[in-house]
C-alpha positions as CSV (number, residue, x, y, z in Angstrom):
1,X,90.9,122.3,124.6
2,X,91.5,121.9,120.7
3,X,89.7,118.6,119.1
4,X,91.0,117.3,116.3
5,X,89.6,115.1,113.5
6,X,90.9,113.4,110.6
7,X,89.1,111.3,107.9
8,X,89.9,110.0,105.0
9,X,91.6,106.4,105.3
10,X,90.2,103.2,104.1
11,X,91.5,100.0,101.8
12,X,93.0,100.9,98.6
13,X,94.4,98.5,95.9
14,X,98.3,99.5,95.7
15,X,99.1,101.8,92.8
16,X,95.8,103.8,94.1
17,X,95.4,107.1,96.1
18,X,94.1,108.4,99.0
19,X,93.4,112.2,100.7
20,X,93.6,111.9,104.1
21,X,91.8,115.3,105.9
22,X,92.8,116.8,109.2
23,X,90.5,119.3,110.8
24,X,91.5,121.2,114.3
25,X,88.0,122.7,116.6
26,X,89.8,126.3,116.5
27,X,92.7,128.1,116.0
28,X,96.2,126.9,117.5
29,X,98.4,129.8,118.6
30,X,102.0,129.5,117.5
31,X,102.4,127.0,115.2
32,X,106.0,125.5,115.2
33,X,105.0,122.6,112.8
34,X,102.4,120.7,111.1
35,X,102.4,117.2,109.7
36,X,101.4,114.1,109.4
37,X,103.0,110.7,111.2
38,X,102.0,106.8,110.8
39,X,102.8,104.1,112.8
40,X,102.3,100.6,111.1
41,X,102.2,97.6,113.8
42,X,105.2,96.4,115.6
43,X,107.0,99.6,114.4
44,X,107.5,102.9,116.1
45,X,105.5,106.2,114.9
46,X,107.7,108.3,111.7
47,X,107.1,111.4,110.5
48,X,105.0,111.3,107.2
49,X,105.5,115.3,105.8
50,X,104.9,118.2,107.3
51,X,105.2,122.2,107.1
52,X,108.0,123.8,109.1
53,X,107.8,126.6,111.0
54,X,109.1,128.7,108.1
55,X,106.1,127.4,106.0
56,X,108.9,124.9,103.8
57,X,107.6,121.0,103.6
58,X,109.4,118.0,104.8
59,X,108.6,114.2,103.6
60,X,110.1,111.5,104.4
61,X,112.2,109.6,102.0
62,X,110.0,107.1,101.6
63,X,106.9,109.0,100.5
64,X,109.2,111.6,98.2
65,X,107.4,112.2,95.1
66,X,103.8,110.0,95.9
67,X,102.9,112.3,98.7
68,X,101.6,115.6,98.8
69,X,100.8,117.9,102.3
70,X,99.0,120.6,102.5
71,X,97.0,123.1,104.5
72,X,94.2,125.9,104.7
73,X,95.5,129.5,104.6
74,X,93.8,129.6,108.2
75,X,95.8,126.7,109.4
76,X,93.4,125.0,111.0
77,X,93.3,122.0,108.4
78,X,95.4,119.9,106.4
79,X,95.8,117.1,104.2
80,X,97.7,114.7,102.4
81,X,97.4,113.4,98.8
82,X,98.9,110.0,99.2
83,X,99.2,108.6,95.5
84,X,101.0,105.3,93.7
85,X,100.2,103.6,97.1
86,X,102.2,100.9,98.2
87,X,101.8,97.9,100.9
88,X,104.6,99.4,103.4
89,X,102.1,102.6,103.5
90,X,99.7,100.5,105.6
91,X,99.5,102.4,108.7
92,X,97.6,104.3,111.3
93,X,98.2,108.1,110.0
94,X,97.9,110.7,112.5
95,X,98.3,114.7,112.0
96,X,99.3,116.8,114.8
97,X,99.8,120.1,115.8
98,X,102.8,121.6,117.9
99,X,102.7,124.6,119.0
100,X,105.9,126.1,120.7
101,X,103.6,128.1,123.1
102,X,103.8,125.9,126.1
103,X,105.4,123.1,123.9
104,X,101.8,121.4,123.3
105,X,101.2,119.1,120.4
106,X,97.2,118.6,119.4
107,X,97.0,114.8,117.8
108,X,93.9,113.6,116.0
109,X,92.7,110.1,116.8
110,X,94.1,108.5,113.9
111,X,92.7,106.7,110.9
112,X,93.8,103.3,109.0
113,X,95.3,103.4,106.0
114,X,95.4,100.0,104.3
115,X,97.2,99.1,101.0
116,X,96.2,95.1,99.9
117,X,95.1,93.6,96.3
């Protein structure tokens, strides 16, 4: 069974930056994707950025030009450089894994991200 660990989140000041880190126990066979979501409370779980299967990046609109993903050449880590932070980036951020052998996603545990003055 893969474990998966992040780090990283805390309480920032809004204009400020974060790196969030995203570590998986061993190697995960067939990697479709891998990104990072959040899910902020009352609302449901959106994709944050990720790396397609053809190694391109995805990010959502709202993160366009603040956030950067990225990964180990291995690809068992990743990250995201979360810069200019605003208030609606409060969240629990989560990275996950899906590999398209057996259809399995490998989530880490999740870890707050809080924007506030």
């Amino acid at each position: 069974q893969v474990q998966v660990v992040e780090s990283g989140g805390g309480l920032v000041q809004p204009g400020g930056s974060l790196r969030l880190s995203c570590a998986a126990s061993r190697s995960i066979i067939s990697i479709h994707t891998m990104g990072w979501y959040r899910q902020a409370p009352g609302k449901q779980r959106e994709l944050v950025a990720q790396f397609t299967s053809g190694g391109d990046t995805n990010y959502a609109d709202s993160v366009k030009g603040r956030f950067t993903i990225s990964r180990d050449s291995a690809k068992i880590s990743m990250y995201l450089q979360m810069n200019s932070l605003k208030p609606e980036d409060t969240a629990i951020y989560y990275c996950r894994w899906f590999s398209s052998h057996r259809g399995e996603s490998f989530w880490g545990q999740g870890t707050q991200v809080t924007v506030s003055s």
